[in-house]
C-alpha positions in Angstrom: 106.0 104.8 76.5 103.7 102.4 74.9 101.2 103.5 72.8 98.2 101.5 71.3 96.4 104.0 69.6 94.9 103.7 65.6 91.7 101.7 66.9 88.5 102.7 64.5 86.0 104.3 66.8 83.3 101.7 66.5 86.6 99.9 68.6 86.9 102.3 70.8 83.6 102.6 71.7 83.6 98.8 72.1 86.4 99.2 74.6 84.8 102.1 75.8 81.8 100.3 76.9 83.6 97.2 78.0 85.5 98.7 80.2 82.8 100.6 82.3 80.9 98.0 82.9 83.6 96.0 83.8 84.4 98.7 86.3 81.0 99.2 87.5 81.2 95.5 88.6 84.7 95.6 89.6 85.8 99.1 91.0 89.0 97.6 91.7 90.3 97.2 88.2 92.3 99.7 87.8 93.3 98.5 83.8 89.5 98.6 82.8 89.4 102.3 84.8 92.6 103.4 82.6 90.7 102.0 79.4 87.6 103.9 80.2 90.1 106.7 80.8 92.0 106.5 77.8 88.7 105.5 75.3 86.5 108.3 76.5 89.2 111.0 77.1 91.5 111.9 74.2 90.0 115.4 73.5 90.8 116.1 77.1 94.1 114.9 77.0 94.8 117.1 73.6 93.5 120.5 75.7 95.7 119.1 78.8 98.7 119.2 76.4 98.3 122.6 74.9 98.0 124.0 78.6 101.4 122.3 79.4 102.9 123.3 76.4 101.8 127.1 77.1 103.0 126.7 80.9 106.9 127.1 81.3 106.6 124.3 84.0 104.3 122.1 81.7 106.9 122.6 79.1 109.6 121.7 81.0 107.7 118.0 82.0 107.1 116.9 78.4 110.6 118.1 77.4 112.1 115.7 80.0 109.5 113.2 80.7 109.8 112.2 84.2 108.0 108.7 85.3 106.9 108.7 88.5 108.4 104.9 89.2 110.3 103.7 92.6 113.6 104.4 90.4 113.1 108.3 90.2 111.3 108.3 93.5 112.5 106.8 95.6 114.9 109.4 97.5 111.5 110.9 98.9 111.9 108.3 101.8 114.9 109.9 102.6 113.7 113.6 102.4 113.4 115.8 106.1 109.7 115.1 107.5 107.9 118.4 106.6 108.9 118.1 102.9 106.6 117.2 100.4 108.6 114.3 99.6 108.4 112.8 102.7 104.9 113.3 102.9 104.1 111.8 99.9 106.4 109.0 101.1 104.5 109.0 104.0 101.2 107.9 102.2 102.7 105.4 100.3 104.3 103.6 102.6 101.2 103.8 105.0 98.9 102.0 102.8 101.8 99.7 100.5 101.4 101.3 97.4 103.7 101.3 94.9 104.3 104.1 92.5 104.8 101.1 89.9 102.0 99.5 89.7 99.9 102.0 87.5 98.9 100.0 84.2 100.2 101.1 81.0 98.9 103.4 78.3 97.1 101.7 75.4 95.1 103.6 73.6 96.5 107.1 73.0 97.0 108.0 69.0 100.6 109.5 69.4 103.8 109.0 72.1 102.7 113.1 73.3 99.5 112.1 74.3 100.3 108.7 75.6 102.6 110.5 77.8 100.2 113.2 78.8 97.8 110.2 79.4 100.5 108.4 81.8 101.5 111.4 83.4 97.8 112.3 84.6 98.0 108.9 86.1 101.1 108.5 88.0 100.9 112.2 89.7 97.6 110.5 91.3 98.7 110.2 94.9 100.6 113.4 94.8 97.5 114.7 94.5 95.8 112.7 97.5 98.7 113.5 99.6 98.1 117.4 98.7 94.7 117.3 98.8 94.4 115.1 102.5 92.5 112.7 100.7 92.1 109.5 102.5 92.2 106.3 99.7 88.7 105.2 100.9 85.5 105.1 98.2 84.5 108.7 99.7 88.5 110.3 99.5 88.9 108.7 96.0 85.2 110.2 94.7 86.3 113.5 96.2 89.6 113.2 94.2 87.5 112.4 90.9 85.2 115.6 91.2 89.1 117.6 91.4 90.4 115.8 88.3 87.2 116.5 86.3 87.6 119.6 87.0 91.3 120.1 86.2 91.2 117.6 83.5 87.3 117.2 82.1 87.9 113.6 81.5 84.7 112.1 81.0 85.6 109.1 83.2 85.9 111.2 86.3 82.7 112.3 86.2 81.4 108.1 85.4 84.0 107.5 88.5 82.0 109.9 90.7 78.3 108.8 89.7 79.4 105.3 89.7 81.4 105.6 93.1 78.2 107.7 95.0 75.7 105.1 93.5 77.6 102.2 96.1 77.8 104.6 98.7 75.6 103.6 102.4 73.0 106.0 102.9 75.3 107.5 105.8 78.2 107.9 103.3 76.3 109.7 100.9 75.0 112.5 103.0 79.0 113.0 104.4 80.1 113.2 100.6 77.2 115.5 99.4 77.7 117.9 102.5 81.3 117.9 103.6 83.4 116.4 100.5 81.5 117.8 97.5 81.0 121.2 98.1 84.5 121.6 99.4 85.9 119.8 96.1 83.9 121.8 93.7 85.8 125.0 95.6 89.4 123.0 95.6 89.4 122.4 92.0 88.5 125.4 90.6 90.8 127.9 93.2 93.8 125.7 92.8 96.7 126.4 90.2 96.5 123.8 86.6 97.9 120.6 88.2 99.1 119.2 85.2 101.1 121.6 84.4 103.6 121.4 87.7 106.5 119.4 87.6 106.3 117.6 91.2 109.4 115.9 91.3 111.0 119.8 91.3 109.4 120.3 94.8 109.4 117.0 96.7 112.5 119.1 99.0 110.1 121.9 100.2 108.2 122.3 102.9 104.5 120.6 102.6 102.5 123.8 103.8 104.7 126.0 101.5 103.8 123.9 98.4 100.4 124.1 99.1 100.1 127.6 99.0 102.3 127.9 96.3 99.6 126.3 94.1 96.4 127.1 95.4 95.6 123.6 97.2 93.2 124.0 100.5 93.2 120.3 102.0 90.0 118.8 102.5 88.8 120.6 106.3 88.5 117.4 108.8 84.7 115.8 108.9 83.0 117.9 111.7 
């Protein structure tokens, strides 16, 4: 785990700023997203440790510290088709993602949080493949208003204002009255995300994982 923490908060907020404007011009760097991330979000990420350290399951993913890299992964391509596994495997492989190509953590003050940090990152697309969410601006704003909501990083919510302000006009009346109102609902009924230890249930059934923590998929667009 690499951390870069001890930066003075004038640096921070430096970086802080940098970084979202670089992503407002740029959505698609995902390094100056992390920084924003990482700059603005550290008393989040101390509140999303103490709730994994309460949770037996939390507990049991910073003991152990799984990375979600092709390495430890990788046996979800071979998983039966219902699983969760497979599923996830199934939207990777769709859209050529790999699970290594999140950027690493900078800007965390200790190795607990930098890994609390890293961990929030890499279980990303288990959450879009839970969720239904497509990878599109609409699907990855729908995502944010979930993760503020689990999370309260401060960067979700600049994700989501940023993201809606490029939106077409058409886009913005689909996200405002199908994928916002049903988010708002998803996030707060579902179980504390970061406190599950994925990995632990890529063999089970999709539907059965669901309901196991809560998740209602986003409903299609009527």
């Amino acid at each position: 785990m690499i951390v870069g923490g001890g930066l003075k908060r004038w640096q921070q907020a430096a970086v802080a700023v940098g970084s979202a404007v670089g992503a407002l011009l740029d959505p698609r760097r995902a390094d100056l997203i992390a920084a924003l991330g990482e700059t603005t979000g550290k008393p989040a990420f101390e509140k999303v440790l103490q709730r994994m350290q309460s949770s037996p399951e939390g507990r049991a993913v910073l003991l152990e510290r799984p990375r979600v890299i092709s390495a430890n992964v990788g046996h979800a391509w071979d998983l039966p088709e219902n699983t969760f596994g497979a599923a996830y495997a199934r939207f990777m492989g769709s859209r050529n993602f790999s699970p290594d190509d999140r950027p690493p953590v900078r800007f965390m003050d200790t190795d607990e949080l930098a890994y609390v940090a890293m961990r929030a990152r890499e279980v990303h697309d288990f959450w879009h493949t839970l969720f239904g969410l497509p990878t599109n601006l609409i699907g990855e704003s729908a995502l944010k208003v979930i993760e503020f909501e689990q999370m309260y990083l401060p960067m979700c919510l600049l994700s989501v204002i940023g993201g809606t302000a490029r939106f077409s006009e058409k886009q913005r009346k689909l996200f405002y009255q199908h994928y916002f109102p049903w988010a708002i609902r998803a996030g707060v009924q579902c179980t504390d995300l970061m406190c599950v230890y994925y990995e632990r249930h890529f063999h089970e059934d999709l539907e059965d994982v669901r309901r196991k923590l809560g998740i209602v998929p986003v409903p299609p667009v009527p």
